[in-house]
N, CA, C and O atoms as CSV, one atom per row, in Angstrom:
chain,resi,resn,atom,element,x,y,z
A,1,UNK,N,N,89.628,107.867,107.326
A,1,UNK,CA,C,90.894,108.540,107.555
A,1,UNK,C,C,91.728,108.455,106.280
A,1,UNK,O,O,91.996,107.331,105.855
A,2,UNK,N,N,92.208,109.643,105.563
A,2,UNK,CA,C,93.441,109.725,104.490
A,2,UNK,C,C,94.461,108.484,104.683
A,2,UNK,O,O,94.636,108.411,105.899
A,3,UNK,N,N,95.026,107.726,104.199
A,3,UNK,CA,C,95.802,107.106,104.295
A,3,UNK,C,C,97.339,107.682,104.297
A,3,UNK,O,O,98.331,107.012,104.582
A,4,UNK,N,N,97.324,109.220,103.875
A,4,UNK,CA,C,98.405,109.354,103.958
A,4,UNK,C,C,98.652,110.478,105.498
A,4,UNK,O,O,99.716,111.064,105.698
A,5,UNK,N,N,97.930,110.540,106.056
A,5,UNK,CA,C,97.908,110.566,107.433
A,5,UNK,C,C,99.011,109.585,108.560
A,5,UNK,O,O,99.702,109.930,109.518
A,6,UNK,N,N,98.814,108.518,108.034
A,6,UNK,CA,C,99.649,107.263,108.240
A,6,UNK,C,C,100.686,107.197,108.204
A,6,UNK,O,O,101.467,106.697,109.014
A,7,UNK,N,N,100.924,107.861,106.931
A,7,UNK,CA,C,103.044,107.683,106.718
A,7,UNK,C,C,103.614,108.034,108.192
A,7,UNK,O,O,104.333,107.223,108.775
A,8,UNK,N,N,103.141,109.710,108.970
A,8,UNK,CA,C,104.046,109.895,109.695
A,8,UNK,C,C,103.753,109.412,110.819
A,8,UNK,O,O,104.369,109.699,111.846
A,9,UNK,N,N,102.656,108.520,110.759
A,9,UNK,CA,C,102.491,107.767,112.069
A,9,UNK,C,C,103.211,106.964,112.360
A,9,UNK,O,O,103.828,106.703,113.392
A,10,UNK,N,N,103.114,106.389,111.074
A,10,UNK,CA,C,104.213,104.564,111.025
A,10,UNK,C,C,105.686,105.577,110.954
A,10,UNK,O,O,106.536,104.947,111.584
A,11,UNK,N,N,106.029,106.317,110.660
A,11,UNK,CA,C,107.667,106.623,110.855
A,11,UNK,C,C,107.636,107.294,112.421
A,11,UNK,O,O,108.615,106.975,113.096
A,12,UNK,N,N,107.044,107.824,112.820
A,12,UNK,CA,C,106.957,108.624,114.776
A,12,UNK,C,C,106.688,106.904,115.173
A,12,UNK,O,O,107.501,106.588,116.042
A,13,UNK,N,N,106.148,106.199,114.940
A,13,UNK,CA,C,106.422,104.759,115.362
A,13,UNK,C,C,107.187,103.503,115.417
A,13,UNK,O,O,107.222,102.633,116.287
A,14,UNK,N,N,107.887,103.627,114.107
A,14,UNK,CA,C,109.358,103.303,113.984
A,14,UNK,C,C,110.466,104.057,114.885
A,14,UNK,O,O,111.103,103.422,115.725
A,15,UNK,N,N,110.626,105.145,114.720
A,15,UNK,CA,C,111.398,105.667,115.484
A,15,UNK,C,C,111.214,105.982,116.779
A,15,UNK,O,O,112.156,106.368,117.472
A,16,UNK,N,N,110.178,105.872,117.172
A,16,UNK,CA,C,110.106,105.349,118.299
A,16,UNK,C,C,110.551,103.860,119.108
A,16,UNK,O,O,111.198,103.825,120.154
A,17,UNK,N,N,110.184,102.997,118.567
A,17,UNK,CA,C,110.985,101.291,118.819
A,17,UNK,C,C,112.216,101.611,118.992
A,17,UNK,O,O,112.932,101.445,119.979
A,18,UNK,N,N,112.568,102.362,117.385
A,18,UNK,CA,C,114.463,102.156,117.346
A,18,UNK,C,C,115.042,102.800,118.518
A,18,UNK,O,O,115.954,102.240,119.126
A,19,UNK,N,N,114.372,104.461,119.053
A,19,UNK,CA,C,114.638,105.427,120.350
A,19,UNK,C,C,114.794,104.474,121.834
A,19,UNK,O,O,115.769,104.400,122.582
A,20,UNK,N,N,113.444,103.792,121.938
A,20,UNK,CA,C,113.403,102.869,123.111
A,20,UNK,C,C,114.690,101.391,122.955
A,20,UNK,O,O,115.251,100.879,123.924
A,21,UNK,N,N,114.854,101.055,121.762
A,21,UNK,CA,C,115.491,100.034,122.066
A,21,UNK,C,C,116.970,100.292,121.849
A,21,UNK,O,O,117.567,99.238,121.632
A,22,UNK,N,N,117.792,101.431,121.839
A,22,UNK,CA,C,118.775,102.273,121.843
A,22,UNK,C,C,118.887,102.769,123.351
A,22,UNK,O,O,119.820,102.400,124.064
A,23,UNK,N,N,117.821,103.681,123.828
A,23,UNK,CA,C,117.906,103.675,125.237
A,23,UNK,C,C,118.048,102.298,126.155
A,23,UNK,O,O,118.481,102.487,127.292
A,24,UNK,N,N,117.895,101.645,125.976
A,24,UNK,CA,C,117.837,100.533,126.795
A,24,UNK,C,C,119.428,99.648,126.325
A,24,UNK,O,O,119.956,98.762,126.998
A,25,UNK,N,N,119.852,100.111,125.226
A,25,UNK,CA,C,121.248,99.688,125.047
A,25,UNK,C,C,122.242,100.608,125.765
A,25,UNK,O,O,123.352,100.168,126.065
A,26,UNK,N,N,121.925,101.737,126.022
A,26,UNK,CA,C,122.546,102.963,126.883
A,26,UNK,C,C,122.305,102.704,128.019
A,26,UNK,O,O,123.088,103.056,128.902
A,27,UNK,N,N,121.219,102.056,128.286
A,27,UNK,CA,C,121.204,101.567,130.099
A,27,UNK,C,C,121.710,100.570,130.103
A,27,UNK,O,O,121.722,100.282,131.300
A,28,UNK,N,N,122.174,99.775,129.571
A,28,UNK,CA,C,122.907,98.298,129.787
A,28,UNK,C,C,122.191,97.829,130.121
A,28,UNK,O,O,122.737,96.890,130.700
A,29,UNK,N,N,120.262,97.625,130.340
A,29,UNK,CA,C,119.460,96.680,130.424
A,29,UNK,C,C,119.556,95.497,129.169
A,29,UNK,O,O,120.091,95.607,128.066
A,30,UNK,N,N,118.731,94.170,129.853
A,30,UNK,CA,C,118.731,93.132,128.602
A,30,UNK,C,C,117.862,93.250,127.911
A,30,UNK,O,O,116.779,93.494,128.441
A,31,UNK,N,N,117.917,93.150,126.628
A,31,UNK,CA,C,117.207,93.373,125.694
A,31,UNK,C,C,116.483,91.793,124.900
A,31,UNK,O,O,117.077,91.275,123.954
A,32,UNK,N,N,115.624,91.400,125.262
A,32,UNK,CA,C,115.240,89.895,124.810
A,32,UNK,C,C,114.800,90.033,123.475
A,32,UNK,O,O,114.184,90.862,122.805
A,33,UNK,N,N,115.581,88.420,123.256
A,33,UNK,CA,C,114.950,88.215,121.415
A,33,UNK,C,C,113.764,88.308,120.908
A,33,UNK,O,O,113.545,88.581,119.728
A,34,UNK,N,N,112.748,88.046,121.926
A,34,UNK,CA,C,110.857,88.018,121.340
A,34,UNK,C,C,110.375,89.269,121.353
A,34,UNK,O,O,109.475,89.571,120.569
A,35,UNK,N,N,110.984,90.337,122.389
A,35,UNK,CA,C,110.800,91.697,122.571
A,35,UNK,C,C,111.076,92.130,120.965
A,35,UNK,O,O,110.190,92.371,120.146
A,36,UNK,N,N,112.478,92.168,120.731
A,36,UNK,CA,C,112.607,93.087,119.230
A,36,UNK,C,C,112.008,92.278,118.026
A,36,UNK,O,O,112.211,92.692,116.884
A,37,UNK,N,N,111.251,91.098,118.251
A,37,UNK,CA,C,110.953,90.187,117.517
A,37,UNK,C,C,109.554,90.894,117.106
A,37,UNK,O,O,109.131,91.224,115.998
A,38,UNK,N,N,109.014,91.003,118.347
A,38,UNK,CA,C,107.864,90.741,118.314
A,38,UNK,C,C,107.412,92.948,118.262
A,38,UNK,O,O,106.321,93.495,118.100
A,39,UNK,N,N,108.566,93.462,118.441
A,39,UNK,CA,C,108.362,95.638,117.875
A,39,UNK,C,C,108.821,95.348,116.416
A,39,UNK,O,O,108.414,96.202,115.628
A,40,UNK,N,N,109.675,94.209,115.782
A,40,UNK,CA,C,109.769,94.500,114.573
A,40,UNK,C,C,108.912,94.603,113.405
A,40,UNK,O,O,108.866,95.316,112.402
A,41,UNK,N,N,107.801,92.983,114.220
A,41,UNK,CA,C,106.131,92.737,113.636
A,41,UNK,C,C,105.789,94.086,113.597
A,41,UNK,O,O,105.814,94.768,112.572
A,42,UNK,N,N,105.447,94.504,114.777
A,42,UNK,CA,C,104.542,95.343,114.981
A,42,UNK,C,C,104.694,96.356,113.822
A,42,UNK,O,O,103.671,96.671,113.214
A,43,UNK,N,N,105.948,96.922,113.443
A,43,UNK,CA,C,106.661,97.569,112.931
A,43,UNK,C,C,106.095,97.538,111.428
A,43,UNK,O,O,105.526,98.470,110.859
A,44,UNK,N,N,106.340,96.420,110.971
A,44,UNK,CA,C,105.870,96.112,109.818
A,44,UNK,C,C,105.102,95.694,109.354
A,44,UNK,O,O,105.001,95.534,108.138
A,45,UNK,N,N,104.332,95.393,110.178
A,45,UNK,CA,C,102.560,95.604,110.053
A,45,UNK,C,C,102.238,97.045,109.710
A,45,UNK,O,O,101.864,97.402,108.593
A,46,UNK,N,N,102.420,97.894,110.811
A,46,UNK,CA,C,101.787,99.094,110.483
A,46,UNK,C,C,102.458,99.508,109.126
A,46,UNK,O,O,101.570,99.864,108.352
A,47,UNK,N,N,103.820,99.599,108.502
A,47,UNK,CA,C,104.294,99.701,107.377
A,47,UNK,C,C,103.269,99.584,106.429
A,47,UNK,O,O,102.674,100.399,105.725
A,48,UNK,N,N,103.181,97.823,106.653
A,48,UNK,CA,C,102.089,97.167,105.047
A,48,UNK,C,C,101.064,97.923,105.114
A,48,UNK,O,O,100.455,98.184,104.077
A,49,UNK,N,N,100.588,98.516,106.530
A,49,UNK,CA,C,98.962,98.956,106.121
A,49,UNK,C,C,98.955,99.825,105.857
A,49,UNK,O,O,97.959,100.258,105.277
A,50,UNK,N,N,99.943,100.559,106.084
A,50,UNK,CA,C,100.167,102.132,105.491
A,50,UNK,C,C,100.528,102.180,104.175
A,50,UNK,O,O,100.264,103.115,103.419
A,51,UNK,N,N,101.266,100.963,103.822
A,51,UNK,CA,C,101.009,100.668,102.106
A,51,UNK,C,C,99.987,100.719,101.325
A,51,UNK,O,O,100.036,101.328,100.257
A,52,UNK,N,N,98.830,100.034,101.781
A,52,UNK,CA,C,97.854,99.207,101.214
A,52,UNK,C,C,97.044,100.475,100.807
A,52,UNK,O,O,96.601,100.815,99.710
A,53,UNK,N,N,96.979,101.205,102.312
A,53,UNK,CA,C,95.749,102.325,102.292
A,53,UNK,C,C,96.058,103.330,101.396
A,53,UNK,O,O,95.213,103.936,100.736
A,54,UNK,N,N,97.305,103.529,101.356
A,54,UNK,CA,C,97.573,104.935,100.399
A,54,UNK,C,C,97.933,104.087,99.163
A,54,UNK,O,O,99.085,104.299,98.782
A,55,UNK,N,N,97.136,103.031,98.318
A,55,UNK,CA,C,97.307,102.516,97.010
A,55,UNK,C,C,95.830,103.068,96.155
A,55,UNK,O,O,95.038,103.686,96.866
A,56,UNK,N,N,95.567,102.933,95.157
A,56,UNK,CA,C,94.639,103.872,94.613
A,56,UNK,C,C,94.116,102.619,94.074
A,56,UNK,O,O,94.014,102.379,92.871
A,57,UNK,N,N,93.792,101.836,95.025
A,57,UNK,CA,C,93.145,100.762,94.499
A,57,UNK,C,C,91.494,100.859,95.673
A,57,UNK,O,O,91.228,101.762,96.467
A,58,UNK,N,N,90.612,99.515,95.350
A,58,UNK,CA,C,89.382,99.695,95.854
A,58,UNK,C,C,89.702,99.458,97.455
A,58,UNK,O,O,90.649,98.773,97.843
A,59,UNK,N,N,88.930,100.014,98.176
A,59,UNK,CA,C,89.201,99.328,99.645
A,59,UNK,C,C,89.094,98.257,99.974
A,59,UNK,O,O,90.059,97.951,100.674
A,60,UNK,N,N,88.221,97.248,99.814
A,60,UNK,CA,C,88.090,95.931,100.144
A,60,UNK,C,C,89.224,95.259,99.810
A,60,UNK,O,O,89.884,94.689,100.680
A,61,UNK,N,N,89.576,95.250,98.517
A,61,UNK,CA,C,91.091,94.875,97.872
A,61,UNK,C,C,92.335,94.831,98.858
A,61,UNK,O,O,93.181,93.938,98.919
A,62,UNK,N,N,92.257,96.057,99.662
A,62,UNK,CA,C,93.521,97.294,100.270
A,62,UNK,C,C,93.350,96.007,101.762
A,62,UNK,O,O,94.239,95.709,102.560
A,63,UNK,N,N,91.994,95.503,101.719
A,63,UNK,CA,C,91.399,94.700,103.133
A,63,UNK,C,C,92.134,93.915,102.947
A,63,UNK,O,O,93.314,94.025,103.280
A,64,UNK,N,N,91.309,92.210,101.964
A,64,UNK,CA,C,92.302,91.485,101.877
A,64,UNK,C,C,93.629,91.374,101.568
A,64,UNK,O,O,94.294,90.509,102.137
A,65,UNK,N,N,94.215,92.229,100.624
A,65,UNK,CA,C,96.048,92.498,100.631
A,65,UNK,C,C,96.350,92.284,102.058
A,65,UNK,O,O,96.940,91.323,102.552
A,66,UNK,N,N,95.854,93.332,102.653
A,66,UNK,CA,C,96.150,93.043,103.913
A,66,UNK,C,C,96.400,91.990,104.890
A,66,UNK,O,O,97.252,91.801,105.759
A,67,UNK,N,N,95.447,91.410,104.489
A,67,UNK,CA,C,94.940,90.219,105.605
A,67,UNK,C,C,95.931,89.076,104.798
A,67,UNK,O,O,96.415,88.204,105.521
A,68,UNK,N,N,96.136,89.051,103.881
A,68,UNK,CA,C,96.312,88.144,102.733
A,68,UNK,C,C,98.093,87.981,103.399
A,68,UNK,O,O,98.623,86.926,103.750
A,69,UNK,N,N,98.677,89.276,103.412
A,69,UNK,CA,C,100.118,89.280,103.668
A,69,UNK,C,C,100.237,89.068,105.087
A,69,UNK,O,O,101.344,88.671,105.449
A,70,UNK,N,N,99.434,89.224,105.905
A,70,UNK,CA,C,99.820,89.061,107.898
A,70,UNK,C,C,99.482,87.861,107.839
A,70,UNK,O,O,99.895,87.191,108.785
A,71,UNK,N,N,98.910,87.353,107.118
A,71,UNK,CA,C,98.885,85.654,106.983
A,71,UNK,C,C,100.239,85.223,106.707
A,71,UNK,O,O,100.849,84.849,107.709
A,72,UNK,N,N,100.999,85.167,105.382
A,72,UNK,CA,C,102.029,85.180,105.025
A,72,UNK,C,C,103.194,85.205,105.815
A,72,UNK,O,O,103.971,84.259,105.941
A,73,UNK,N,N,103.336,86.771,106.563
A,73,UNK,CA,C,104.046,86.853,107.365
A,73,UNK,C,C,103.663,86.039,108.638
A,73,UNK,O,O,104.690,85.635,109.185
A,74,UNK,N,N,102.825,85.761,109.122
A,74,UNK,CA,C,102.416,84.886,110.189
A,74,UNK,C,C,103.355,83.501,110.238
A,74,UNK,O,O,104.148,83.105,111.092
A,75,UNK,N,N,102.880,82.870,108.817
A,75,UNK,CA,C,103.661,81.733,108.551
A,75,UNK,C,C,105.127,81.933,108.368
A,75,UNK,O,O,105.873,81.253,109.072
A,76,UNK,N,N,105.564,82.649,107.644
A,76,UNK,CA,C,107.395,82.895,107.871
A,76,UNK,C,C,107.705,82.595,109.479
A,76,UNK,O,O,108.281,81.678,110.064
A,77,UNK,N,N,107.134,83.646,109.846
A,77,UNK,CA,C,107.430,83.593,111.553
A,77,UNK,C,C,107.246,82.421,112.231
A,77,UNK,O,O,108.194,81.937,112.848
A,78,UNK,N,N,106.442,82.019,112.219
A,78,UNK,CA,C,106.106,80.405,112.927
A,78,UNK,C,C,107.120,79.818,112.086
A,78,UNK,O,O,108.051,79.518,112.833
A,79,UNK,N,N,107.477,79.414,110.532
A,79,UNK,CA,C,108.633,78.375,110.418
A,79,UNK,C,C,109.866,78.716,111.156
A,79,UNK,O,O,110.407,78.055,112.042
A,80,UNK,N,N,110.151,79.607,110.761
A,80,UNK,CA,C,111.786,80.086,111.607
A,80,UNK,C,C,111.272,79.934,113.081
A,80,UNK,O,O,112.100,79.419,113.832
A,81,UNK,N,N,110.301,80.213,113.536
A,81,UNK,CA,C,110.579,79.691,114.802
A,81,UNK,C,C,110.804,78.152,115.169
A,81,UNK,O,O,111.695,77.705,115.891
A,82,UNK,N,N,110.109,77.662,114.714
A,82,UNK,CA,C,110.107,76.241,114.799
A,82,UNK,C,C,111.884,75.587,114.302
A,82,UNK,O,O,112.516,74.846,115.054
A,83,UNK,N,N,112.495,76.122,112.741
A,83,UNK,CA,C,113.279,75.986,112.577
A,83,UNK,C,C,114.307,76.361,113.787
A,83,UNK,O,O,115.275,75.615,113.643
A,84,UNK,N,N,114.469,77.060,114.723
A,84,UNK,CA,C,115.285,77.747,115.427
A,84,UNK,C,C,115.296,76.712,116.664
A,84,UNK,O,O,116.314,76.235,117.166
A,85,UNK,N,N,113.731,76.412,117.130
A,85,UNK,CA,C,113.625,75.197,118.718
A,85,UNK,C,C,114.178,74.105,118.018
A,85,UNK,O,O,115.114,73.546,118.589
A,86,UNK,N,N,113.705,73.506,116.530
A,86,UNK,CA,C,114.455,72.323,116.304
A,86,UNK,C,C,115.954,72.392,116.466
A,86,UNK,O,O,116.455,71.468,117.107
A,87,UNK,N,N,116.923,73.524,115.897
A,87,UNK,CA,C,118.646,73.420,115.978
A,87,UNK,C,C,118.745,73.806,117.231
A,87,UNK,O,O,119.853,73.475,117.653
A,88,UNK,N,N,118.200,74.278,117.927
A,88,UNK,CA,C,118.418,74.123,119.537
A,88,UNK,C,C,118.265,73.245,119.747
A,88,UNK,O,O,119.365,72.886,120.166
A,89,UNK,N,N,117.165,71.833,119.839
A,89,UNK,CA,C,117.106,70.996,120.341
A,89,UNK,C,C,118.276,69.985,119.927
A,89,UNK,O,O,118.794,69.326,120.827
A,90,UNK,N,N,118.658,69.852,118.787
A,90,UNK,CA,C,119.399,69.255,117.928
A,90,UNK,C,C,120.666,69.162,118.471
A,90,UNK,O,O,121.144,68.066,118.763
A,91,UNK,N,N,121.420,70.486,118.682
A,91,UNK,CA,C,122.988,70.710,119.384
A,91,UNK,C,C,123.139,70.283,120.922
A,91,UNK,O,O,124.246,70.130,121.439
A,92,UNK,N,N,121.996,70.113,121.571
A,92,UNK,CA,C,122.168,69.922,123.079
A,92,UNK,C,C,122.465,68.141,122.924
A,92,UNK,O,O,122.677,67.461,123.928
């Protein structure tokens, strides 16, 4: 598949999250923290890979980049989480 096939996937997919989680601010439903936590990942995952693929570099390369950064981001996410249960636990 073209990689630049992708761009308007990952943007009809972004704007999609932002559509749904706007409607749901118009319904006065609750909107939970792991929910937009966890469409923002999603979000920017498909971003990076839509990066990687449309780079004019070798594919395998375009692989690990890949894999290389959802690692990365993996770990951000797990510290701040952890950072976040510890100052919760901390203030009670």
């Amino acid at each position: 598949m073209d990689g630049w096939i992708l761009i308007p996937v990952a943007v009809g997919l972004s704007a999609g999250f932002g559509g749904w989680l706007t409607w749901r601010a118009i319904k006065k439903q609750p909107i939970k923290l792991h929910v937009v936590m966890y469409g923002i990942s999603v979000v920017t995952g498909i971003l990076s890979i839509v990066f990687f693929m449309t780079m004019d570099i070798p594919k395998i390369a375009k692989v690990l980049g890949a894999i290389a950064l959802g690692g990365v981001l993996i770990y951000l996410a797990a510290r701040m989480q952890r950072r976040s249960q510890a100052d919760k636990t901390s203030s009670q």
